[in-house]
C-alpha positions as CSV (number, residue, x, y, z in Angstrom):
1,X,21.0,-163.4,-22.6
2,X,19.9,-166.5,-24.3
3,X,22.6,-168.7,-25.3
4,X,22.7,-172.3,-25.8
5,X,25.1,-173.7,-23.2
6,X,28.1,-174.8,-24.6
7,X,30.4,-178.6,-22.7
8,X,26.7,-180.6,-23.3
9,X,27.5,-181.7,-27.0
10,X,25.7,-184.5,-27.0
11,X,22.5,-183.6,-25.5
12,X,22.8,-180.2,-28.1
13,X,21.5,-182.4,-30.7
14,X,18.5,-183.5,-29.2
15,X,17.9,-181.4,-26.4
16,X,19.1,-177.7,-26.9
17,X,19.6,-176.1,-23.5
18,X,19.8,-172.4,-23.0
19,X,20.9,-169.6,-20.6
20,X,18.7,-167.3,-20.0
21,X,20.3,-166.2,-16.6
22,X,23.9,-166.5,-15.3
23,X,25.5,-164.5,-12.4
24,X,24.4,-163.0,-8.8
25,X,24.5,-166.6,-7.7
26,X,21.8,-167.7,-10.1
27,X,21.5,-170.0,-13.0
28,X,18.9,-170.6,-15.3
29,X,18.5,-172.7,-17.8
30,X,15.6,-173.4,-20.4
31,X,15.0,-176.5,-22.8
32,X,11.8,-177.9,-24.1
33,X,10.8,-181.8,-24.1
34,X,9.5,-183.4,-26.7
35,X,7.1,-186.4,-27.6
36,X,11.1,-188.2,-28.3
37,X,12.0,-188.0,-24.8
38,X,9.0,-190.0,-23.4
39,X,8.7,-193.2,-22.1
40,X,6.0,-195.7,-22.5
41,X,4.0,-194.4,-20.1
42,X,4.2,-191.0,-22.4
43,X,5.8,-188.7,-19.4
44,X,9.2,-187.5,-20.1
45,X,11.9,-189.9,-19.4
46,X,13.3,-189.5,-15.5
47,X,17.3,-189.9,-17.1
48,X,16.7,-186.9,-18.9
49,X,15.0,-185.1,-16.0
50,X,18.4,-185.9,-14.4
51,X,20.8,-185.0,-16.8
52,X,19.1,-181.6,-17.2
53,X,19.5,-181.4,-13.4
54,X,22.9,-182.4,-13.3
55,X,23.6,-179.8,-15.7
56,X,21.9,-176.7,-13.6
57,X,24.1,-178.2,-10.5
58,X,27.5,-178.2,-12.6
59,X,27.0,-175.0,-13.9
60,X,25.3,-173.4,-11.2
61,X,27.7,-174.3,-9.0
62,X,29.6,-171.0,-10.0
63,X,26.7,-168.8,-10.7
64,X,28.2,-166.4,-8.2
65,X,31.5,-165.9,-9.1
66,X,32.5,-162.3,-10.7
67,X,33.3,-164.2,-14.3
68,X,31.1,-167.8,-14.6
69,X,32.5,-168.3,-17.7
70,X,36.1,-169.1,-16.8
71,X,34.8,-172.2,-14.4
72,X,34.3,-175.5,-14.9
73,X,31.7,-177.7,-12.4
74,X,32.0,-181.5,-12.4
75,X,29.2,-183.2,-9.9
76,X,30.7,-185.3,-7.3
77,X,27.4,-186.3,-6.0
78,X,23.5,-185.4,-6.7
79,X,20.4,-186.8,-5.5
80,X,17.4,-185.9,-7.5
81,X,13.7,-185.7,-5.8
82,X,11.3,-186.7,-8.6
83,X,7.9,-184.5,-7.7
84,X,5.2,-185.0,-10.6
85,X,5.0,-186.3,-13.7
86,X,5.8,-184.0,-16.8
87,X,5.0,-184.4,-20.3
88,X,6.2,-182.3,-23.8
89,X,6.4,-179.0,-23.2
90,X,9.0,-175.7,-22.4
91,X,10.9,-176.4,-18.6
92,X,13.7,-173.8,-17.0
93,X,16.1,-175.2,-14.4
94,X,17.1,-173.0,-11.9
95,X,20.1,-173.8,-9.6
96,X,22.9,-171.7,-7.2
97,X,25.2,-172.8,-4.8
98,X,24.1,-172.8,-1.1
99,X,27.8,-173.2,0.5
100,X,30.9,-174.8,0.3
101,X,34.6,-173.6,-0.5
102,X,35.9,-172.1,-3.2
103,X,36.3,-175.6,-5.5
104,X,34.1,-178.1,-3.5
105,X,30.3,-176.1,-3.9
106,X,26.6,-177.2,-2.1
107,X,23.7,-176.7,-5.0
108,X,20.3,-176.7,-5.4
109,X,18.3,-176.9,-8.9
110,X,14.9,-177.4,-9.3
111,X,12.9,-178.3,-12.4
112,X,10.1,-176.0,-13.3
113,X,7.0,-177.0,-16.2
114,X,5.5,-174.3,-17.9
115,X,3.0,-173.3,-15.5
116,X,6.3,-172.7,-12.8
117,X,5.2,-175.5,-10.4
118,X,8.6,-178.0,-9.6
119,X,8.6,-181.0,-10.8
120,X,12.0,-182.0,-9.7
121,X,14.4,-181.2,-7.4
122,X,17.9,-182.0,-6.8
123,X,21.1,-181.4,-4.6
124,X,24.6,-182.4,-4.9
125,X,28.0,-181.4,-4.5
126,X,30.3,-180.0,-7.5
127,X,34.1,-179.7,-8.0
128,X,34.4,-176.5,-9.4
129,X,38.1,-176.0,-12.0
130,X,39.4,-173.3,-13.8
131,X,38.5,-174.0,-17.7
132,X,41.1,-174.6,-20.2
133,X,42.6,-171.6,-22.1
């Protein structure tokens, strides 16, 4: 499965994200960063780091439910552990939920470059919804 992930519109632009996983109480993302998203100091921006991990959180938040599809995640609260630099290149994201109830979910994502060594982290708490018909 490799899909670009739909609710993101206006990072799809500049950013494409993918599923490569969803289900089993995994998530799995994949995006590459370019020379556009880095700062002076030529490593990727740490807002986009962020946003990618924010994403991985909401989504992942229902990675384990029989039909991910029909849920909705909006993060309530995330802290993100920045770990080493990163520059252009192909990342995954790969997030689950640790515990919780059925609306109010615990995740964990973590940022991997190429070479599959983290270079971010983050937790947070997600409000999980029924999508719209």
């Amino acid at each position: 499965m490799r899909e670009e992930i739909d609710g993101v519109p206006m990072l799809s632009e500049h950013m494409p994200i993918y599923v490569a996983e969803w289900g089993g109480g995994r998530l799995v993302l994949e995006s590459a960063f370019g020379d556009e998203h880095l700062n002076r100091a030529g490593i990727v921006h740490g807002g986009l780091i962020a946003a990618l991990l924010d994403i991985g959180i909401a989504a992942g938040a229902y990675a384990d439910a029989e039909e991910p599809r029909q849920w909705y995640g909006m993060t309530v609260t995330m802290t993100v552990n920045f770990v080493s630099a990163i520059g252009p290149g192909p990342v995954s994201c790969e997030s689950g939920p640790t515990g919780g109830s059925t609306r109010t979910r615990h995740v964990e994502a973590r940022l991997l470059n190429q070479g599959r060594d983290v270079v971010a982290a983050a937790t947070g708490v997600v409000k999980v919804v029924e999508r719209p018909k």
